[in-house]
N, C-alpha and C positions, 0 to 999 in steps of 0.2 A: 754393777748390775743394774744398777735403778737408771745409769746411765742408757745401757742398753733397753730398758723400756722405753726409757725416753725418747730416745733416735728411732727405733719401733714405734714408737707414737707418732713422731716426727712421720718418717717415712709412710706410715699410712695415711695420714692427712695428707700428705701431698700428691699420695696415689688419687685420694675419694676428688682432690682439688682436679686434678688431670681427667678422670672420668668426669666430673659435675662439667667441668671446659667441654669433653667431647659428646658429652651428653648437650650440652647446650649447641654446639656448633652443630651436631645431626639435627639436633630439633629444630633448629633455625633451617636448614639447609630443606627439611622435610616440609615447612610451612612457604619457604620460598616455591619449590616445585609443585605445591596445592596450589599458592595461590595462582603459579602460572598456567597449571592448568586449567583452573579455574576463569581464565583472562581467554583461556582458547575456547574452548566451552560455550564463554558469554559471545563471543566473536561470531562462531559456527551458529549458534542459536539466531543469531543478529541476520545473519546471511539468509540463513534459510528464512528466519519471518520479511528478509525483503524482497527474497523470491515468492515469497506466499502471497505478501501484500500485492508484489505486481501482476499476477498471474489472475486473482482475484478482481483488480481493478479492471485487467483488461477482456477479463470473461464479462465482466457488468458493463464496460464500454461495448463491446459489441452486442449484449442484449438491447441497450438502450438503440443502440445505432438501426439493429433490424426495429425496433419499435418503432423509432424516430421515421424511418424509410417505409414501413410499415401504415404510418399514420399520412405523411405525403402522400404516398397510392392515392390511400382513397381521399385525400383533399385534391388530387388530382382530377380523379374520376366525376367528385362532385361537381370541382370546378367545370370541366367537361360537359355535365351534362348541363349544367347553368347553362354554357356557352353554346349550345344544342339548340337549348331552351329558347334562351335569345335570336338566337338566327331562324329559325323556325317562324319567329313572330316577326322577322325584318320585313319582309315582302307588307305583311297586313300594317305596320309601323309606318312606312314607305306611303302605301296609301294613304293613311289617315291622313298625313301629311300633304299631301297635295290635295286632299280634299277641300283641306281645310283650307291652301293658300287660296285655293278655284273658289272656296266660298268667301272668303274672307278679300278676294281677290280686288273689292271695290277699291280699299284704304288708301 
């Protein structure tokens, strides 16, 4: 009789030994497929902030670029009128110029 406790004892230890094995192997198997999903997760996260990142850089590249084109015009414009400016005064420039050889015209 004390035998058969025994072996019953026996036999249940090596039941709870077989469970505590499949109780470890699920658990491992459960932390394997967290962590992988967790590796996809950070992947997709990654994608989308370098879709973000570039879509934002290239909205601020072309603010800058109308800014940049923006600010030409009118250094254009200025320059323009400078060079208006200047020709306007060529003729009277022109003169002084030979006035001044006709005076000076002794040397």
């Amino acid at each position: 009789m004390s035998e058969n406790i025994l072996i019953g004892i026996l036999d249940a230890e090596k039941k709870a030994e077989a469970m505590l094995a499949e109780a470890q192997s699920e658990a491992s198997e459960a932390i394997k497929n967290a962590q992988a999903q967790v590796r996809e997760e950070e992947r997709q996260a990654a994608v989308m902030y370098r879709e973000l990142y570039r879509a934002i850089v290239a909205r601020k590249e072309q603010e800058v670029l109308a800014q940049l084109e923006a600010e030409a015009r009118t250094y254009e414009l200025e320059i323009e009128s400078h060079m208006k400016n200047a020709q306007s005064r060529l003729d009277q420039a022109a003169d002084m110029i030979v006035q001044e050889v006709l005076a000076d015209g002794h040397r």
